[in-house]
C-alpha positions as a Markdown table, in Angstrom:
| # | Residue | x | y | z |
|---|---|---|---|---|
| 1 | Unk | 8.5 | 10.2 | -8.8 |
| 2 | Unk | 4.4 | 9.1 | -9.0 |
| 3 | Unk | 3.7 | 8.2 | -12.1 |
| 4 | Unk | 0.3 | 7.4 | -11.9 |
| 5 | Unk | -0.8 | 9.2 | -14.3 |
| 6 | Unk | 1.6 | 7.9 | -16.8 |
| 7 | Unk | -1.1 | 5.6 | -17.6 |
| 8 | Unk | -0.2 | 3.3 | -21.1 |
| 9 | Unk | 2.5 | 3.8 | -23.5 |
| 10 | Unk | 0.4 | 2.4 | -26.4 |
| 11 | Unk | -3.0 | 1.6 | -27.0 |
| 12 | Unk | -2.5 | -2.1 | -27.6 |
| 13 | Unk | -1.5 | -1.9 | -23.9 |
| 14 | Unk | -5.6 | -1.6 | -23.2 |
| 15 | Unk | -8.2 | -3.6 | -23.5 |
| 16 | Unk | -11.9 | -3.5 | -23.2 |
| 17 | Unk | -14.0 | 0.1 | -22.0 |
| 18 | Unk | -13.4 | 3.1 | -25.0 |
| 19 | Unk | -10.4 | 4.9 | -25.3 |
| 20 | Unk | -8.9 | 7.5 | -22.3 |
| 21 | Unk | -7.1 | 10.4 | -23.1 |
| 22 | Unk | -3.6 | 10.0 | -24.0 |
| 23 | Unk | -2.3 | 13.2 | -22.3 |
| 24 | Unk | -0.8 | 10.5 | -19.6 |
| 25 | Unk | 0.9 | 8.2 | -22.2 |
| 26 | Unk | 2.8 | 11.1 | -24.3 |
| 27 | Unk | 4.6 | 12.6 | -21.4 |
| 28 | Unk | 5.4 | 9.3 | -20.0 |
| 29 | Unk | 6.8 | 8.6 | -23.9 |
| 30 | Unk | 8.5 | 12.1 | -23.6 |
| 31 | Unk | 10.0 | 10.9 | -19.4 |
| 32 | Unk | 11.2 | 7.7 | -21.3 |
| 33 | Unk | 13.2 | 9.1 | -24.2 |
| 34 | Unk | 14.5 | 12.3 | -22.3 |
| 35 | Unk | 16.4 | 10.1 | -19.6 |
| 36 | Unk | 17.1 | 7.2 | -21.9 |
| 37 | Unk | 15.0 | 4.8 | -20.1 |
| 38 | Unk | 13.3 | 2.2 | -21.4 |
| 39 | Unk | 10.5 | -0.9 | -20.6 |
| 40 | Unk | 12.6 | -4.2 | -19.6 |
| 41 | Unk | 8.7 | -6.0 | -21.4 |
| 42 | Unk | 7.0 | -9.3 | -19.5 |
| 43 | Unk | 6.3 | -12.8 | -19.7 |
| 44 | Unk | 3.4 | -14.2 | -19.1 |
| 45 | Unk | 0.3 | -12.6 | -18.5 |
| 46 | Unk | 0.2 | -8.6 | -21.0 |
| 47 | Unk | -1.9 | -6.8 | -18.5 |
| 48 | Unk | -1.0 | -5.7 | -14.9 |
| 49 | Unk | -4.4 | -4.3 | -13.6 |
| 50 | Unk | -8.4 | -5.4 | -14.5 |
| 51 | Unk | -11.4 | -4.6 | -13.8 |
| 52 | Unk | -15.0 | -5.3 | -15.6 |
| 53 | Unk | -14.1 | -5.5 | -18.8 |
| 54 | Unk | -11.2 | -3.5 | -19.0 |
| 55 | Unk | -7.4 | -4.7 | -18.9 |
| 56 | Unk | -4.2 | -2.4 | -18.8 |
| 57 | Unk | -0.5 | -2.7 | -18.4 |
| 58 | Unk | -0.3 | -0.2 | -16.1 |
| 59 | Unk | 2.5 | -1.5 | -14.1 |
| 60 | Unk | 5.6 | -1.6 | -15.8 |
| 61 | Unk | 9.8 | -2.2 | -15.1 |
| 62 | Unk | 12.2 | 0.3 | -16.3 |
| 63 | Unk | 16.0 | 0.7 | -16.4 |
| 64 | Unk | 18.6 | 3.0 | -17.6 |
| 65 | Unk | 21.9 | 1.9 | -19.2 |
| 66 | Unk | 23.5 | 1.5 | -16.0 |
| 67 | Unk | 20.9 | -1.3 | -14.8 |
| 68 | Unk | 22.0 | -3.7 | -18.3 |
| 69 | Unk | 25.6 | -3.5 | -17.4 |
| 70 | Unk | 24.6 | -4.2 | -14.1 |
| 71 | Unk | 22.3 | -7.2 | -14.8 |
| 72 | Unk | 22.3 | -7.6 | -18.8 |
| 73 | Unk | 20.5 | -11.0 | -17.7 |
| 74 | Unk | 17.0 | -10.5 | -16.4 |
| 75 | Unk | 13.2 | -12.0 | -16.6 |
| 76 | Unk | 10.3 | -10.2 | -15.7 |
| 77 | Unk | 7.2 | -12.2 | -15.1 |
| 78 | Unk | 3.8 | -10.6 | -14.4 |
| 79 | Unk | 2.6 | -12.9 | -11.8 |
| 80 | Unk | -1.3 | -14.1 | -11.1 |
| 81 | Unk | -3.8 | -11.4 | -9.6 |
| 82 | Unk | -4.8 | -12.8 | -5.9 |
| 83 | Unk | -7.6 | -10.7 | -4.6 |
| 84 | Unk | -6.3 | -7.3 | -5.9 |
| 85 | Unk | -7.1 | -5.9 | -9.5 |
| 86 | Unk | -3.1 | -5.6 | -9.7 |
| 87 | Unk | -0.8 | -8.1 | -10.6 |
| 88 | Unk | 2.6 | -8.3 | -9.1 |
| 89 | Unk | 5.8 | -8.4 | -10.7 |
| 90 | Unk | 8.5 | -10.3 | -10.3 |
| 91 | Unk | 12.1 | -9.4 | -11.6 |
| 92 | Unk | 14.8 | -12.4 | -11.2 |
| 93 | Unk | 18.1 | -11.9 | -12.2 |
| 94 | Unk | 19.6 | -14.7 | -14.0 |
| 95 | Unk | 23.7 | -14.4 | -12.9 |
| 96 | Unk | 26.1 | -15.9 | -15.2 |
| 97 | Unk | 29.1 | -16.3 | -13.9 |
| 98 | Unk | 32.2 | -17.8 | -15.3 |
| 99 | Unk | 34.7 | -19.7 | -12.7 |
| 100 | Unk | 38.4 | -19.1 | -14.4 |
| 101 | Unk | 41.3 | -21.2 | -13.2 |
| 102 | Unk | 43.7 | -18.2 | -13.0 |
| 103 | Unk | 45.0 | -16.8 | -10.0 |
| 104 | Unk | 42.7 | -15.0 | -6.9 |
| 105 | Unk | 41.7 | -11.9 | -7.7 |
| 106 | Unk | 41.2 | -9.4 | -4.8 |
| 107 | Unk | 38.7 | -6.5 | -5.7 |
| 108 | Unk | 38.0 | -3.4 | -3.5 |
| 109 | Unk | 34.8 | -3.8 | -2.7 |
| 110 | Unk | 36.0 | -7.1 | -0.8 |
| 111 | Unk | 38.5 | -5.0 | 1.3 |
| 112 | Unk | 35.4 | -3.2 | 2.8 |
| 113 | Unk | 34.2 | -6.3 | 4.5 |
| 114 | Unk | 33.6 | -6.2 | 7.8 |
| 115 | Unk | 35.8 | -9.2 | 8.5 |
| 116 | Unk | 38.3 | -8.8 | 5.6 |
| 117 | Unk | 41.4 | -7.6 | 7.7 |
| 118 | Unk | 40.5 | -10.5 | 10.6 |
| 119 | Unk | 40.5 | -13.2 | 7.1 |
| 120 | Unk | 43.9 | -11.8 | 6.6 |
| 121 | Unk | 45.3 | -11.9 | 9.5 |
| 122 | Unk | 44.4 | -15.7 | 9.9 |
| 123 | Unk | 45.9 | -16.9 | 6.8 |
């Protein structure tokens, strides 16, 4: 889906050159709520694209439910402008895993390995 016309949720995601029409930011309000989406934020830097004196966060991450179960722990960093007027962003997952002492656990997905029924075989 293009979304580049979605262009900022709020106005204190703008700064500098007078006000746009917000057409753009209510149906991109509207696509957020209807599918239960929502903006994972930033660190560092507010803004995503610049020019002259005007800065927007254009660029945005957004999940769904499915994405916090999948990583509930998660950064987003809007990274330094090179040569572009955009700035990247990075997402970095941040896995927490917990080691238990108890017995092996053998989940599906591992039976679908390429090599699991060879790694049987040999022990």
């Amino acid at each position: 889906m293009d979304l580049t016309n979605a262009k900022v949720l709020n106005e204190s995601e703008r700064v500098g050159a007078a006000s746009q029409s917000r057409l753009g930011c209510k149906w991109f309000q509207t696509f957020l709520f209807d599918y239960k989406i929502r903006d994972l934020g930033y660190s560092c830097s507010q803004f995503t694209w610049s020019r002259g004196n005007l800065s927007q966060r254009l660029d945005k991450v957004i999940s769904n439910s499915e994405w916090d179960f999948f990583a509930p722990n998660y950064a987003v960093h809007n990274l330094h402008r090179l040569k572009l007027d955009n700035r990247p962003i990075l997402v970095s997952l941040r896995l927490n895993f917990q080691w238990d002492s108890g017995p092996f656990q053998c989940l599906p997905s591992q039976m679908l390995h390429a090599e699991f029924k060879e790694l049987v075989r040999k022990t």
